[in-house]
C-alpha positions as CSV (number, residue, x, y, z in Angstrom):
1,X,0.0,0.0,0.0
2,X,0.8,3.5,-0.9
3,X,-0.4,6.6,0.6
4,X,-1.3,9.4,-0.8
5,X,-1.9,13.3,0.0
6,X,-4.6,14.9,-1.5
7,X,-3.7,18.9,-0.7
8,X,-6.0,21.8,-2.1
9,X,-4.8,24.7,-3.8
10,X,-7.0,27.9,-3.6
11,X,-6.6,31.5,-4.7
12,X,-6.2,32.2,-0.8
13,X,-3.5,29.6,-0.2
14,X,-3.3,26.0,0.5
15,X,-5.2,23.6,2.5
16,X,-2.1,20.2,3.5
17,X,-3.7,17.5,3.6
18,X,-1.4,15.8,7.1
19,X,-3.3,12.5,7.1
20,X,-3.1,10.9,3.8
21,X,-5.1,8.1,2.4
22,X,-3.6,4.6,1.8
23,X,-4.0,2.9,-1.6
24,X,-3.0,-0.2,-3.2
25,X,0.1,0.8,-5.1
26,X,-0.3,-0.8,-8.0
27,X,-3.3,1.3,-8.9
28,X,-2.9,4.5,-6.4
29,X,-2.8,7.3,-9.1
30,X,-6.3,6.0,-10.7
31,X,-7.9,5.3,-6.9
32,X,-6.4,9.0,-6.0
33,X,-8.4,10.8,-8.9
34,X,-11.4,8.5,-8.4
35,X,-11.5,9.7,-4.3
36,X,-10.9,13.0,-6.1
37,X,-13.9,13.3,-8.0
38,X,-16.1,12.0,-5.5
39,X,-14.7,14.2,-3.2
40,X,-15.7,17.3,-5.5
41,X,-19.0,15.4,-6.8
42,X,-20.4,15.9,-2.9
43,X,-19.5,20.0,-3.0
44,X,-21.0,20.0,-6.5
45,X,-24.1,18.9,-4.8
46,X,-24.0,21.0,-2.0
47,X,-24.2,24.0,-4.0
48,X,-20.0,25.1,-2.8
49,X,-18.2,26.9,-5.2
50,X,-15.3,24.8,-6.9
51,X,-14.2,27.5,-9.0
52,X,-10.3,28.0,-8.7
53,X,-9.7,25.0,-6.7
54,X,-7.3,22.3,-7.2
55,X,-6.1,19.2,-5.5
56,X,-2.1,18.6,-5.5
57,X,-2.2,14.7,-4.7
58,X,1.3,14.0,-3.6
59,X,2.6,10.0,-2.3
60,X,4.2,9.0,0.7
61,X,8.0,10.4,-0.4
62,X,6.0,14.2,-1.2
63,X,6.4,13.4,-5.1
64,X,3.5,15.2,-6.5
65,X,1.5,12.7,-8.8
66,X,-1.4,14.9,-10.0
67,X,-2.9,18.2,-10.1
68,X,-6.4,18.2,-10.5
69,X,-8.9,21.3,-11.1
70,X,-11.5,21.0,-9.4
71,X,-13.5,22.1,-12.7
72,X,-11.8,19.5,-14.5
73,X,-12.9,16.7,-11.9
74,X,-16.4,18.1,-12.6
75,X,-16.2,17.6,-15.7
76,X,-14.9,14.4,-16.3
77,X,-17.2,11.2,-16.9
């Protein structure tokens, strides 16, 4: 298992994300931006802005392994 950070870049700053979330390695990137979009999905629904947000996911050594818009996790299908 792998863990991974999923941080959140705003216009005012950044939000660390100190607990992490462990993944199967073999798959971690994939499980990271699915958790991602479901993550966004629920503040979609909720009617809270997304615009100019993005998750930094970083693993367990810091190495950042996606950036992901929040708009862009919106959008996806």
């Amino acid at each position: 298992m792998a863990k991974y950070y999923f941080h959140i870049r705003m216009q005012e700053g950044f939000d660390p994300d100190y607990d992490g979330v462990d993944l199967r390695s073999d798959n971690g990137v994939a499980e990271a931006v699915s958790i991602a979009r479901r993550m966004i999905s629920e503040l979609v629904a909720n009617d809270e802005p997304i615009d100019g947000l993005a998750f930094e996911i970083t693993d367990d050594t810091g190495a950042l392994v996606a950036e992901l818009p929040f708009q862009l996790c919106a959008s996806l299908q």
